[in-house]
C-alpha positions in Angstrom: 6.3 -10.9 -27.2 3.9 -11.1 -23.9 2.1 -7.6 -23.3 0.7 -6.6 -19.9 -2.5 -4.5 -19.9 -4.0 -3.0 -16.9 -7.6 -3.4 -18.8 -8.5 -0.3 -16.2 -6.6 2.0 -14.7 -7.4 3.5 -11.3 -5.9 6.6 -9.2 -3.6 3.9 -7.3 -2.5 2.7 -10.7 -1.6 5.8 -12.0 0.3 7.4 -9.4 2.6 4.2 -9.1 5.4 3.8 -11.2 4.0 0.6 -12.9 3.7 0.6 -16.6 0.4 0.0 -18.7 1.2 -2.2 -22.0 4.5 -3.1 -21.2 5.6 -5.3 -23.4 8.7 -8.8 -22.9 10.2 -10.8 -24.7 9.7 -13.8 -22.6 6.0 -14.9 -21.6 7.8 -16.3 -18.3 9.3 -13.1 -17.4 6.1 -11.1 -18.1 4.3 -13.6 -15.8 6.6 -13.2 -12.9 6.3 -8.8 -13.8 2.5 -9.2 -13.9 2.0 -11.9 -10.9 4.6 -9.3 -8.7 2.0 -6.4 -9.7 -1.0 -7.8 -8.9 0.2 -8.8 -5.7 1.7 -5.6 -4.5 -1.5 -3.2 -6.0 -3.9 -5.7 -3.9 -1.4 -5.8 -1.0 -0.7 -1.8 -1.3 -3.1 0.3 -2.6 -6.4 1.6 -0.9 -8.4 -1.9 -0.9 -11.7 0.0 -2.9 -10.6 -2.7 -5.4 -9.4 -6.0 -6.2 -6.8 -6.8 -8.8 -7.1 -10.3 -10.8 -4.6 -12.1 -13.5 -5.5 -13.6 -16.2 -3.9 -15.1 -20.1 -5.8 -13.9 -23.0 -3.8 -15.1 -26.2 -0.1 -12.9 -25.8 -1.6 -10.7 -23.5 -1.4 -11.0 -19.5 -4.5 -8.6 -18.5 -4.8 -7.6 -15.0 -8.9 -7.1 -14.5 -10.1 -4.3 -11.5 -13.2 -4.5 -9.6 -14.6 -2.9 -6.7 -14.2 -4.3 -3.5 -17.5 -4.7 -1.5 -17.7 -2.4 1.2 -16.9 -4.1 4.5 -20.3 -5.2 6.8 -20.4 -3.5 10.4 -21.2 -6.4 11.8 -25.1 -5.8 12.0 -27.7 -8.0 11.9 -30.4 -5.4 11.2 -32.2 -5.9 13.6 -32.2 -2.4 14.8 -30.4 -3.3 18.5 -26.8 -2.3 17.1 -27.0 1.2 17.9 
C-alpha cells in the first residue's frame, strides 16, 4: 500500500474534492494520483503557495510553502513612483 499525505493542508486544499491520506494499492497508480495533484493545485489554486512531491518510505508527501510575493519591478531607488 502507497499513502498520499498532504503534510499541510491549506484553504485551497480543503475546499477541493482531493483526499488527504488516501491510500492504493499500487505505488505506480498512487504516483500518477499524486503527480496529477500537485500539478493541478500549483496550476489551479491561488498561487500564495507552491506544491512539491516527494517519496518518503510508502508514503508520497506533497510539501506546501509559501510563494514569495511577486517584485514590482523596482529598483529602490525611489524614481518608480
Amino acid at each position: 500500500m502507497t499513502k498520499i499525505n498532504v503534510l499541510k493542508e491549506c484553504k485551497c486544499f480543503q475546499k477541493s474534492d482531493f483526499v488527504n491520506n488516501e491510500e492504493f494499492a499500487s505505488k505506480d497508480d498512487a504516483l500518477l494520483k499524486a503527480s496529477h495533484i500537485v500539478r493541478f493545485m500549483n496550476e489551479e489554486f491561488c498561487q500564495k503557495h507552491n506544491f512539491t512531491l516527494s517519496e518518503v518510505g510508502n508514503e508520497l508527501q506533497i510539501s506546501v510553502e509559501m510563494n514569495e510575493p511577486k517584485s514590482s519591478g523596482c529598483c529602490g531607488g525611489g524614481h518608480c513612483s
